[in-house]
C-alpha positions as CSV (number, residue, x, y, z in Angstrom):
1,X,0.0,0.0,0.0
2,X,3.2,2.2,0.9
3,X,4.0,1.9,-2.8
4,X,1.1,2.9,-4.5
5,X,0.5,5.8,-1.9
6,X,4.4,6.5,-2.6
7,X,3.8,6.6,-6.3
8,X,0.4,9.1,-6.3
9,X,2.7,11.8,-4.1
10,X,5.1,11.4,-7.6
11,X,2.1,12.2,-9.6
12,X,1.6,8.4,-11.2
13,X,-1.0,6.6,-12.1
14,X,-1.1,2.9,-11.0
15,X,-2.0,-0.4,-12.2
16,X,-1.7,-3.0,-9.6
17,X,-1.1,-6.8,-10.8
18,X,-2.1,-9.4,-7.9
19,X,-0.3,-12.4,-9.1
20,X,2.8,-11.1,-10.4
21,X,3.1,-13.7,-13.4
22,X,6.3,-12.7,-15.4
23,X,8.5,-10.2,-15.1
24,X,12.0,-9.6,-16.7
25,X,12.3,-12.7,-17.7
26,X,11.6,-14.2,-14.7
27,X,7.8,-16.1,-13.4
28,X,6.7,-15.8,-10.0
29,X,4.8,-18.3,-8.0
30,X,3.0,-18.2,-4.6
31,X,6.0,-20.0,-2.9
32,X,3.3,-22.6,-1.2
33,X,2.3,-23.8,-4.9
34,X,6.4,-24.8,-5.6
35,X,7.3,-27.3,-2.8
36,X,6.3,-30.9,-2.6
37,X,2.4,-30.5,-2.5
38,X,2.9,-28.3,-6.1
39,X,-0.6,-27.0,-7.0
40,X,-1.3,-26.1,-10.3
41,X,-2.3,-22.3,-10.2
42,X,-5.0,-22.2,-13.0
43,X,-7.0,-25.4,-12.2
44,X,-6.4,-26.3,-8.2
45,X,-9.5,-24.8,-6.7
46,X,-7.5,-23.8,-3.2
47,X,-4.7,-22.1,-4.9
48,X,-7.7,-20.3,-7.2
49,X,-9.7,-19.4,-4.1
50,X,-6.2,-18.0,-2.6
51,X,-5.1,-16.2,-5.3
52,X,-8.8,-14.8,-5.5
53,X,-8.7,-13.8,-1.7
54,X,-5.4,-12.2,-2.5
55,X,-7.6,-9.9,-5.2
56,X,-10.2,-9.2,-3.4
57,X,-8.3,-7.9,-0.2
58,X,-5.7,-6.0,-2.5
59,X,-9.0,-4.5,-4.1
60,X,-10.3,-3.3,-0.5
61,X,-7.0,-1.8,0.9
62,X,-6.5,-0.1,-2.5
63,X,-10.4,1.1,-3.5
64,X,-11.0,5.1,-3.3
65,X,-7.0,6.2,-4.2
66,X,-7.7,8.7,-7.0
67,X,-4.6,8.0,-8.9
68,X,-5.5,4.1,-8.6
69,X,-6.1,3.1,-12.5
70,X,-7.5,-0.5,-11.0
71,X,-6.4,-4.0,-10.6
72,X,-4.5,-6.5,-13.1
73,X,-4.9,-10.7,-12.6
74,X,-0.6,-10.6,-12.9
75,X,1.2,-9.6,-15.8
76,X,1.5,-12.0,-18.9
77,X,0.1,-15.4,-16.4
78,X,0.4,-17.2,-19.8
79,X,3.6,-17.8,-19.6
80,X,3.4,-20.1,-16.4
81,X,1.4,-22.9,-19.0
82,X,4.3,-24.7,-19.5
83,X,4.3,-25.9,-15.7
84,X,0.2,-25.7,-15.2
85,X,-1.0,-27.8,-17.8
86,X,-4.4,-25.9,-18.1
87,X,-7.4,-26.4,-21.2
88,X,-9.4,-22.9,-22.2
89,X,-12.4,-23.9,-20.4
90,X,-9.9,-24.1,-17.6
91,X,-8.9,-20.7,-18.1
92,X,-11.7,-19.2,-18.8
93,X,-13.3,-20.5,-15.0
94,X,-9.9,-19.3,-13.8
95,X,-9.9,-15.7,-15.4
96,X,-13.9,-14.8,-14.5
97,X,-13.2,-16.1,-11.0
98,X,-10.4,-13.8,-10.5
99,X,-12.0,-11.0,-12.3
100,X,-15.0,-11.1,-10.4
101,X,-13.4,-11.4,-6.8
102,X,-10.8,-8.5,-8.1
103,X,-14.2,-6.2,-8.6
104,X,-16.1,-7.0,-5.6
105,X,-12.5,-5.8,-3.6
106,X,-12.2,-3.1,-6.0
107,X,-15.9,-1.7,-6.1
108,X,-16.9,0.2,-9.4
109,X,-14.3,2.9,-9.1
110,X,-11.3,1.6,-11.4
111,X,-11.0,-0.8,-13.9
112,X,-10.5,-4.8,-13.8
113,X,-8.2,-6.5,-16.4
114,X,-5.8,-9.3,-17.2
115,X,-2.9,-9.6,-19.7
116,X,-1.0,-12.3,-22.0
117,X,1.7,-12.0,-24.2
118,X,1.2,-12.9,-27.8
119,X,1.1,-16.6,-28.1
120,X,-2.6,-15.4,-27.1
121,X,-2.8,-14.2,-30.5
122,X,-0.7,-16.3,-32.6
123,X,-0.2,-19.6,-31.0
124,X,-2.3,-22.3,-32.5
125,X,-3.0,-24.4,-29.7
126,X,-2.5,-22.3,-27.1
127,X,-4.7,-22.5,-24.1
128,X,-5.1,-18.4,-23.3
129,X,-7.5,-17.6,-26.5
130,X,-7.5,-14.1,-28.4
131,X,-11.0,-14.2,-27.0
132,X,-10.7,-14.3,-23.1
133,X,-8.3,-11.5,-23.6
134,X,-10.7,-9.1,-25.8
135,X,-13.7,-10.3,-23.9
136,X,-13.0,-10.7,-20.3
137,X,-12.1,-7.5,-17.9
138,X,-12.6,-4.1,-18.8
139,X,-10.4,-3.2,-21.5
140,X,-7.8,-5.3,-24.0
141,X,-4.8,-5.5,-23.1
142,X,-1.7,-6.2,-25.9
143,X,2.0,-7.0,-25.7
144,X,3.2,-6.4,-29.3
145,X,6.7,-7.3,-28.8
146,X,8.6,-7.2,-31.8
147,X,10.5,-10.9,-30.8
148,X,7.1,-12.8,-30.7
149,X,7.3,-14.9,-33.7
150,X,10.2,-13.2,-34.9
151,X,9.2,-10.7,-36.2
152,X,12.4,-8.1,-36.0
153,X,14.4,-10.8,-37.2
154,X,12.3,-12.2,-40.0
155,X,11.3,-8.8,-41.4
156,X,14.5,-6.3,-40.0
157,X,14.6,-3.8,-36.8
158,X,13.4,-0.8,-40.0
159,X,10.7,-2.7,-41.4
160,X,6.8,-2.0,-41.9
161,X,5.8,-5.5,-40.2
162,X,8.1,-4.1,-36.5
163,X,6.7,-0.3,-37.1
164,X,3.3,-1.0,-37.5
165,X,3.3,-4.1,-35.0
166,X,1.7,-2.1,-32.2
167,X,-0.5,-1.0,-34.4
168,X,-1.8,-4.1,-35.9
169,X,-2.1,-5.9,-32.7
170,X,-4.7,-3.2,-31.6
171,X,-6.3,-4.1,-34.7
172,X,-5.9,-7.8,-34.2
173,X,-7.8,-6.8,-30.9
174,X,-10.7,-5.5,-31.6
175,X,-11.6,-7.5,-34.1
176,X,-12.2,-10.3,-31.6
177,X,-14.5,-7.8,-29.2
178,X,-17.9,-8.7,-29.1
179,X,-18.6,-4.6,-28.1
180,X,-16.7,-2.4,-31.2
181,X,-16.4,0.0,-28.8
182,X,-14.0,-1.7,-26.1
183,X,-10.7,0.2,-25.8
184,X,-7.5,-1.4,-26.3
185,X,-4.5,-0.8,-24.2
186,X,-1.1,-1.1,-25.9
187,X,0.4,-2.5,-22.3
188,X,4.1,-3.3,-23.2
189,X,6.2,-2.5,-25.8
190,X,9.7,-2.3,-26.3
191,X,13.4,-1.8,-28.0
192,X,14.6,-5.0,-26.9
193,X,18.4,-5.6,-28.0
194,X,19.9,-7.0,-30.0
195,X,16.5,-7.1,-32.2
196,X,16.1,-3.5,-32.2
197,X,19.9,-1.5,-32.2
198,X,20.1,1.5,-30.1
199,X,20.5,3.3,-33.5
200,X,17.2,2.5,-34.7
201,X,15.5,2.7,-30.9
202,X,14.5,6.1,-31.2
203,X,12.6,5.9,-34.6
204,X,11.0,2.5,-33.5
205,X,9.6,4.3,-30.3
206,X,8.3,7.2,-32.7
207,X,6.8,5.4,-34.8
208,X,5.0,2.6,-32.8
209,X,3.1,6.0,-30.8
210,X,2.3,7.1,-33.8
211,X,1.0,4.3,-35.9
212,X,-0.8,2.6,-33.0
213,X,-2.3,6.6,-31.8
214,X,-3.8,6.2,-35.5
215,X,-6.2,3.1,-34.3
216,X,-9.6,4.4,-32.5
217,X,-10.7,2.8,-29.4
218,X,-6.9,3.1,-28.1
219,X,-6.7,3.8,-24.4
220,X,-3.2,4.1,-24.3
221,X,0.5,3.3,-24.9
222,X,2.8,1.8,-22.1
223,X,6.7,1.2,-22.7
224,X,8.5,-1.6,-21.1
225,X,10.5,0.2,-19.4
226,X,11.5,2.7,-17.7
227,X,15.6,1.4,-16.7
228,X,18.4,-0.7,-18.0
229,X,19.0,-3.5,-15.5
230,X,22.6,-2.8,-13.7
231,X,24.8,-5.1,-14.9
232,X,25.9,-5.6,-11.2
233,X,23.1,-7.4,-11.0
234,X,23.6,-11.6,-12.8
235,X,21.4,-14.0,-14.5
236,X,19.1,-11.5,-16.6
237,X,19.3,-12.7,-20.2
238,X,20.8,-10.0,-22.5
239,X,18.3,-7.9,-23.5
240,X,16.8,-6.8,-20.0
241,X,20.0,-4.9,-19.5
242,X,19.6,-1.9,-21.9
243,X,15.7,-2.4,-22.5
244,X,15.3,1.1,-20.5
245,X,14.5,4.5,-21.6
246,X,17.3,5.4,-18.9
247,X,20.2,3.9,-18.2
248,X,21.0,2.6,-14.7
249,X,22.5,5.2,-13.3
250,X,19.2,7.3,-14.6
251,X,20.5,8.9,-17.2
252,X,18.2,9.4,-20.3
253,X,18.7,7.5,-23.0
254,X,18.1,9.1,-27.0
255,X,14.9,6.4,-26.8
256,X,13.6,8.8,-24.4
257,X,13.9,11.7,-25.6
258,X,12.2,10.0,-28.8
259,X,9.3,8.5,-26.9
260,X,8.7,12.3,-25.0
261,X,8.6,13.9,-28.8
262,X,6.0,11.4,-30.0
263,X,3.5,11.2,-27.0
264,X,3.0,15.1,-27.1
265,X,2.6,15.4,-30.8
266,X,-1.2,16.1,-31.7
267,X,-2.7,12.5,-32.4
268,X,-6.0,12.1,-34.8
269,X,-7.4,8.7,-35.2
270,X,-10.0,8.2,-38.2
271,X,-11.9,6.0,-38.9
272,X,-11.0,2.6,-41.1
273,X,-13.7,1.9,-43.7
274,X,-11.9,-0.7,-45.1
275,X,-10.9,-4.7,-43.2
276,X,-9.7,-7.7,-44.1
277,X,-11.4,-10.2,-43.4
278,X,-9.4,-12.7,-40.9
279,X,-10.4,-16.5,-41.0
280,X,-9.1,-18.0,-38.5
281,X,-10.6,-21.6,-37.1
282,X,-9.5,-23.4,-34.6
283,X,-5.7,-24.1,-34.5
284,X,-4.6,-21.9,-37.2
285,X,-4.1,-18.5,-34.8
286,X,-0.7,-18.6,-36.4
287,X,-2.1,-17.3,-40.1
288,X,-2.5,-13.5,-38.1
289,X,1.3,-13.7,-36.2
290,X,4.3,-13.0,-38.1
291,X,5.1,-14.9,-41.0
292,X,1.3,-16.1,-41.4
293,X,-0.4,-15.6,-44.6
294,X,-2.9,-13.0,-42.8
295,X,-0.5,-10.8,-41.0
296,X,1.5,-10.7,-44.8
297,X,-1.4,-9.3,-46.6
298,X,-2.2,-6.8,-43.9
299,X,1.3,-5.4,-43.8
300,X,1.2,-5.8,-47.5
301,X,-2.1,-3.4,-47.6
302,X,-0.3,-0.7,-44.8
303,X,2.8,-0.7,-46.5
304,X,0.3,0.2,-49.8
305,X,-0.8,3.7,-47.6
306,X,-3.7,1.6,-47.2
307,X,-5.4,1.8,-43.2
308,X,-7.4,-1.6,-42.8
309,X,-9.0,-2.7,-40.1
310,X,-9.5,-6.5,-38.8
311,X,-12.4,-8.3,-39.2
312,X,-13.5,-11.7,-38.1
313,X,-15.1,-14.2,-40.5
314,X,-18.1,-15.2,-38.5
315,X,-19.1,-11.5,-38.4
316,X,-18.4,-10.2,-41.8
317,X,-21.3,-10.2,-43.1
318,X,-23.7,-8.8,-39.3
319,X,-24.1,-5.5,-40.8
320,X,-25.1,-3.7,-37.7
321,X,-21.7,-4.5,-36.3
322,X,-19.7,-3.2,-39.3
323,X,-21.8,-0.1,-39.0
324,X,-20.8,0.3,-35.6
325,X,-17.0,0.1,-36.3
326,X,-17.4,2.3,-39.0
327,X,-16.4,-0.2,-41.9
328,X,-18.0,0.0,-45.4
329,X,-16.1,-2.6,-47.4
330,X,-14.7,-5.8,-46.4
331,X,-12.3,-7.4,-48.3
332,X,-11.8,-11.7,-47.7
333,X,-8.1,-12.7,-48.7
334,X,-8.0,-14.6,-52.0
């Protein structure tokens, strides 16, 4: 609580994450679900009620802070899969369980979400769906990071597919919102090294504000983050040690000074009339990630000066919800 009251006296606004998840490269666990009685944290009903509890009270020492933005599940809880076999149903129970005791701490004042990295998105058979993220908690949240399938390295740290990446994956996001009006927070985004050089850091960071400030519905833009890691300090991998607008000892860096440029240019979103139309069944997720036919033609069309939106299949043709988003023309990949 010390924290958060520490950060409003520096004029911040805070999201809180219960379960920390992953961070820097590292996952947390409750230490009680690691020894010799492991619980799996997304389908053991005590470690949900616990981690629940641990919502709920967080939400009711916190509720009434006016620079309090709300409560997150954890940050990117996806990535603890790989040692918590869990199905979607399984997630799904897990994320409206949480999300629901994370509201009745919180009360209505302040907003209630969750977040995954991209295998969400792009991974075939991936158990967190692009639907529990655009459907479940208050807003979307996105973590367009230019390594997720890739995508620096396929296409280079100048290319359309890494400028517009942010971007798309707001795109990507609302397309799979059942209300067209749901905002879309571009969470965490980055320069990581060696995918993105120093040289090019500053231009990246301009133009990811500025492509993804282009989308409507966008909340806002968060950058991962705000300091190198000291290199005093072992066992990060690589990249977490000069992913910072400042360096260590605080110092700027020209990423920063790029980033403060672009978020106080005047930003105008328009509308898109125009989507593509995404099919994506079951197990082929990876046709809209990097390198997938549908994420190719996209780029193909924004590189073209043209500004499509994202469109689902199954709702290409409900003309009330094309109205709604504003689209005239939908265009199905041939």
């Amino acid at each position: 609580m010390r924290l958060v009251d520490l950060a409003g006296e520096a004029g911040l606004d805070v999201l809180v994450d219960g379960v920390q998840g992953h961070l820097s490269s590292f996952d947390f666990y409750p230490e009680w679900t690691r020894s010799w009685h492991h619980r799996n944290v997304f389908t053991d009903p005590d470690a949900i009620e616990a981690q629940a509890e641990l919502l709920r009270t967080l939400g009711r020492a916190l509720a009434g802070r006016p620079h309090l933005l709300g409560l997150q599940l954890g940050n990117e809880l996806n990535n603890l899969v790989e040692h918590n076999p869990v199905t979607p149903a399984e997630v799904d129970h897990y994320l409206d369980t949480l999300l629901a005791a994370a509201r009745d701490g919180l009360g209505e004042r302040g907003m209630v979400t969750h977040s995954a990295y991209d295998a969400a998105w792009y991974g075939d058979d991936h158990p967190f769906t692009p639907e529990a993220s655009a459907r479940k908690g208050d807003l979307t949240t996105v973590h367009p990071w230019v390594f997720s399938g890739d995508c620096a390295r396929r296409y280079g740290p100048r290319s359309p597919q890494v400028r517009h990446l942010a971007e798309y994956g707001t795109e990507l996001a609302k397309a799979y919102a059942e209300d067209p009006a749901r905002p879309v927070w571009v969470q965490e985004t980055g320069a990581p090294e060696p995918h993105i050089p120093a040289a090019d850091a500053p231009e990246f960071a301009r133009a990811t504000v500025r492509n993804s400030a282009d989308c409507e519905g966008l909340w806002g833009v968060t950058w991962w983050c705000s300091h190198d890691v000291d290199r005093s300090l072992a066992d990060f991998p690589e990249l977490e040690y000069t992913l910072g607008l400042f360096d260590s000892a605080g110092r700027p860096k020209p990423i920063a000074e790029a980033l403060a440029e672009a978020i106080t240019e005047p930003h105008a979103p328009r509308p898109r009339d125009t989507a593509l139309v995404l099919d994506c069944t079951p197990g082929t997720r990876s046709v809209s990630g990097p390198g997938g036919e549908y994420f190719e033609e996209w780029m193909r069309w924004r590189t073209e000066g043209a500004r499509p939106a994202v469109v689902l299949a199954e709702r290409a043709e409900d003309e009330g919800y094309l109205a709604a988003r504003g689209i005239k023309e939908v265009v199905r990949l041939s």
